[in-house]
VMD Tcl script that draws the C-alpha trace (Angstrom):
set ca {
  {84.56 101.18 120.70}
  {87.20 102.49 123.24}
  {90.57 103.35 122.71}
  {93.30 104.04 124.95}
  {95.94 106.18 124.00}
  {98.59 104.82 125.51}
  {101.71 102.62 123.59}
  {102.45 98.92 124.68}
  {105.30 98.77 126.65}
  {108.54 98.87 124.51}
  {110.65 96.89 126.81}
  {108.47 94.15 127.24}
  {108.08 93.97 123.35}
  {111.63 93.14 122.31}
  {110.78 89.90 121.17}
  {107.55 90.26 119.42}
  {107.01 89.00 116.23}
  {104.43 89.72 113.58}
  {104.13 91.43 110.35}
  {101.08 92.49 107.23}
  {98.49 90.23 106.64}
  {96.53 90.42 103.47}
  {93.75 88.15 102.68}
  {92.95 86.39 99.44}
  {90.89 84.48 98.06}
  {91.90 81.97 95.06}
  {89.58 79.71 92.48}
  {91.56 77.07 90.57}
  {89.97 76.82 87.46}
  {89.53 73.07 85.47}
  {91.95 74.33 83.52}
  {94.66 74.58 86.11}
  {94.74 78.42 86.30}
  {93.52 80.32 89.17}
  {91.36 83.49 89.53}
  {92.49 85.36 92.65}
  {90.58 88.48 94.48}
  {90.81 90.16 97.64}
  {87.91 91.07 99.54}
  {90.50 93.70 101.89}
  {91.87 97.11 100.17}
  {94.13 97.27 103.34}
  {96.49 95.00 104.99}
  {96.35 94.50 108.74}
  {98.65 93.72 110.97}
  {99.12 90.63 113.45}
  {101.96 90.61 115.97}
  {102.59 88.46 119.11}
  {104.05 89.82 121.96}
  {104.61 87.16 124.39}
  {108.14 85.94 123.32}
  {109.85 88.77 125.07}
  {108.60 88.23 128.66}
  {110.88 86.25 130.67}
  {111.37 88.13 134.15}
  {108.13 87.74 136.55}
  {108.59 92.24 137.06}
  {108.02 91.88 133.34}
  {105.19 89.31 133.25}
  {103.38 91.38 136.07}
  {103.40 94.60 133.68}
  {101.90 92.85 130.90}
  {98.91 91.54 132.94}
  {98.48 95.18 134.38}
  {98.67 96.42 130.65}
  {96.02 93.51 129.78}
  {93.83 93.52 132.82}
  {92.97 98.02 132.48}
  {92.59 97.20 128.47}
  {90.06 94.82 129.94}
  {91.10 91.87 127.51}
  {90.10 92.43 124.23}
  {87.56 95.61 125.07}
  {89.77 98.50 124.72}
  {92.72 99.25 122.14}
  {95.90 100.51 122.28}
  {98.90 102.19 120.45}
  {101.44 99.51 119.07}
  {105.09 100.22 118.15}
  {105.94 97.86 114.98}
  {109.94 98.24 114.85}
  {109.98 97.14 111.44}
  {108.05 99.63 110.48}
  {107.48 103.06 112.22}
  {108.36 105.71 110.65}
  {107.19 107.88 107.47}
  {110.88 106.59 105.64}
  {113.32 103.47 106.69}
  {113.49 102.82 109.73}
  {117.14 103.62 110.07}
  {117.10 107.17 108.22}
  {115.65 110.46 109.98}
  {112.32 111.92 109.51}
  {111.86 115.00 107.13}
  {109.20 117.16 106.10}
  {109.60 115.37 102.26}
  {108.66 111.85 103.34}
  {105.46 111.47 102.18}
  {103.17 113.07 99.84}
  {99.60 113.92 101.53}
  {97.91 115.63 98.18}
  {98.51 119.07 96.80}
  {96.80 121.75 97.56}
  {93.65 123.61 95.40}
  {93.07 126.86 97.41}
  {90.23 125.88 99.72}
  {91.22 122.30 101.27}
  {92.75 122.70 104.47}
  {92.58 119.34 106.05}
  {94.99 116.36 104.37}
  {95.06 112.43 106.01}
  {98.44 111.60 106.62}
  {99.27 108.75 104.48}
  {102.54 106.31 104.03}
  {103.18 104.48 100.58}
  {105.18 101.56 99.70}
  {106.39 101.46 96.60}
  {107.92 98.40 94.59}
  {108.57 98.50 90.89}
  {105.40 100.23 88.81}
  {103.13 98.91 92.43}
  {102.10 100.81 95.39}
  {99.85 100.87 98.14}
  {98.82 103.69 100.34}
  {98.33 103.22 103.86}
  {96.48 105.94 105.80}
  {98.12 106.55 109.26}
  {95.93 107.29 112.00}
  {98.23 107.03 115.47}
  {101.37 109.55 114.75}
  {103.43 110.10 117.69}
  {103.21 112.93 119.58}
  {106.19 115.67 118.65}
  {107.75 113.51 115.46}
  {105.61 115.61 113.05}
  {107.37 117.30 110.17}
  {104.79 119.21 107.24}
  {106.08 121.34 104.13}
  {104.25 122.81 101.44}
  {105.89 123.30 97.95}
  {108.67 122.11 99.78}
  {108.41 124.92 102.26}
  {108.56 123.56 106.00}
  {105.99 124.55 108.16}
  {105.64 125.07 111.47}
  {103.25 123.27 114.13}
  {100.69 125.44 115.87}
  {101.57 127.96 113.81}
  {100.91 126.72 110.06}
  {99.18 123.82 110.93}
  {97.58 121.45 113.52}
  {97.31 118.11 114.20}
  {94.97 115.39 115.70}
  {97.37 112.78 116.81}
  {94.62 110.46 117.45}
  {93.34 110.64 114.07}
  {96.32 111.59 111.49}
  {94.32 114.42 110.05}
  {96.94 117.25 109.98}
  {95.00 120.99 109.32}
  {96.41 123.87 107.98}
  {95.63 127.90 109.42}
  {95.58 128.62 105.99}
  {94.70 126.51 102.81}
  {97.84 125.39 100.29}
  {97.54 127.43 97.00}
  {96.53 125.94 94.14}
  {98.77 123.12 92.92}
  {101.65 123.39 95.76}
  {102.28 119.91 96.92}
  {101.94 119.10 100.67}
  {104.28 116.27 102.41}
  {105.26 115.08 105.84}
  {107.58 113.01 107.59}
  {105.93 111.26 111.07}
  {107.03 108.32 113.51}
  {103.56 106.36 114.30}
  {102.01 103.63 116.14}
  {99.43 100.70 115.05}
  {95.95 100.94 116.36}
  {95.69 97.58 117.94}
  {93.75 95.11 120.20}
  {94.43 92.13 122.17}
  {93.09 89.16 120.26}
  {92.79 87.11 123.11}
  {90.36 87.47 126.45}
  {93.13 84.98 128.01}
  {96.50 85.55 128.90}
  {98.19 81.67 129.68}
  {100.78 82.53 132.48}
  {104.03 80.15 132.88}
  {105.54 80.33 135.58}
  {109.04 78.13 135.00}
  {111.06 78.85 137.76}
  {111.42 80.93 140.44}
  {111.46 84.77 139.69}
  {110.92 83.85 136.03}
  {108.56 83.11 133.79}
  {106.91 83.26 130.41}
  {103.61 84.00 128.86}
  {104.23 82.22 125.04}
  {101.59 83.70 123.66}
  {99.88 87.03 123.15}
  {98.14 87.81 120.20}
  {97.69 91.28 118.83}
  {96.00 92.51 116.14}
  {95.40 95.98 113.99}
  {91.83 97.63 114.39}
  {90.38 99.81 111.96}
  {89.35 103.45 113.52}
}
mol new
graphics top color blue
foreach p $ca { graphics top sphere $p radius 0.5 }
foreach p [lrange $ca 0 end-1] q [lrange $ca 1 end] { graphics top cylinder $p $q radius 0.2 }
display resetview
C-alpha cells in the first residue's frame, strides 16, 4: 500500500467534521443484561471533509488532491484540529508530554505514543505521522537534542537514540502529528450551485493502519 506524505489541505478543511470510532459488539441476554466486547484494541478515526468547500478555486484543489491520491489508492497525512498535538490543543508542546518507556541500558529505539487518560482508564495510542520539526525528547527529564541525541523517522514515529537511556531513566516527548488516512470514497459528487461557487457535501475520510 502507498502512502503519500503530504497533509490535506488545511484551508480547504475548515469545516470538516469527524471524530474516534470504536466498534462494539453487544449480546442482550434473556435476562435483560448485555455482554459487550470489542473486536478493535484501537479506535479509528472518520472525518468528512466536504463541508468546507464552497469557492470553485477551492473545489478545483480538492479534486487535484483526490485525482494524484488516485481515489481511494494512495493515503495521506490528515490534520484532526481537535486533536493534534502530544497535550491540549491550546497549550505548547514540551519534552514532558508523553511517556514513551524508560530506559534499561541497551534499548535505543522507543514508538512514540499519546495517552488519554480519564479517571483510573486509559488508552494508548501509538503515533505514527509526527510533523516534521515539532519534536521535543528528554530523558530523566533531561532534554535532548535532535540529530544529536536522537533521530527520528517521521513517517513511522519511531524516535532512536545515539546512545541507549540508562537503566531506569524515563524517556518522554512532546510532538504535533497527523492521521494516516484514506479517501473512503472512489467518487467525489461535485455541486456546482451557482456561478463561481460550489460545493462537494460529501467526502469521506478515514484512518489507515501502517
Amino acid at each position: 500500500m502507498a502512502f503519500h506524505e503530504i497533509r490535506f489541505p488545511l484551508e480547504i478543511a475548515l469545516g470538516a467534521s469527524g471524530g474516534p470510532e470504536r466498534r462494539t459488539e453487544i449480546v442482550t441476554l434473556g435476562s435483560g443484561r448485555e455482554e459487550r466486547n470489542s473486536p478493535w484494541a484501537m479506535s479509528r478515526r472518520r472525518f468528512n471533509a466536504g463541508f468546507g468547500l464552497k469557492k470553485l478555486d477551492d473545489i478545483h484543489e480538492a479534486i487535484a488532491f483526490f485525482e494524484a491520491r488516485h481515489g481511494r489508492l494512495h493515503g495521506f497525512r490528515w490534520r484532526d484540529r481537535a486533536d493534534w498535538k502530544s497535550g491540549s490543543p491550546g497549550a505548547p508542546v514540551t519534552p514532558l508530554d508523553q511517556a514513551l518507556g524508560e530506559g534499561d541500558g541497551a534499548r535505543r529505539e522507543f514508538q512514540l505514543v499519546k495517552t488519554y487518560v480519564s479517571g483510573e482508564a486509559s488508552y494508548a495510542r501509538e503515533i505514527v505521522k509526527p510533523v516534521v520539526g515539532s519534536l521535543r525528547v528528554a530523558v530523566a527529564g533531561e532534554a535532548m537534542e535532535e540529530g544529536t541525541d536522537f533521530s527520528a523517522d517521521h513517517a513511522t514515529g519511531v524516535v532512536t537514540f545515539a546512545v541507549a537511556p540508562g537503566e531506569g531513566a524515563a524517556v518522554t516527548a512532546g510532538f504535533e502529528f497527523d492521521v494516516p488516512v484514506r479517501f473512503d470514497t472512489d467518487f467525489l459528487d461535485v455541486n456546482l450551485a451557482a456561478f463561481e461557487a460550489g460545493s462537494v457535501p460529501d467526502i469521506p475520510v478515514v484512518e489507515i493502519r501502517l
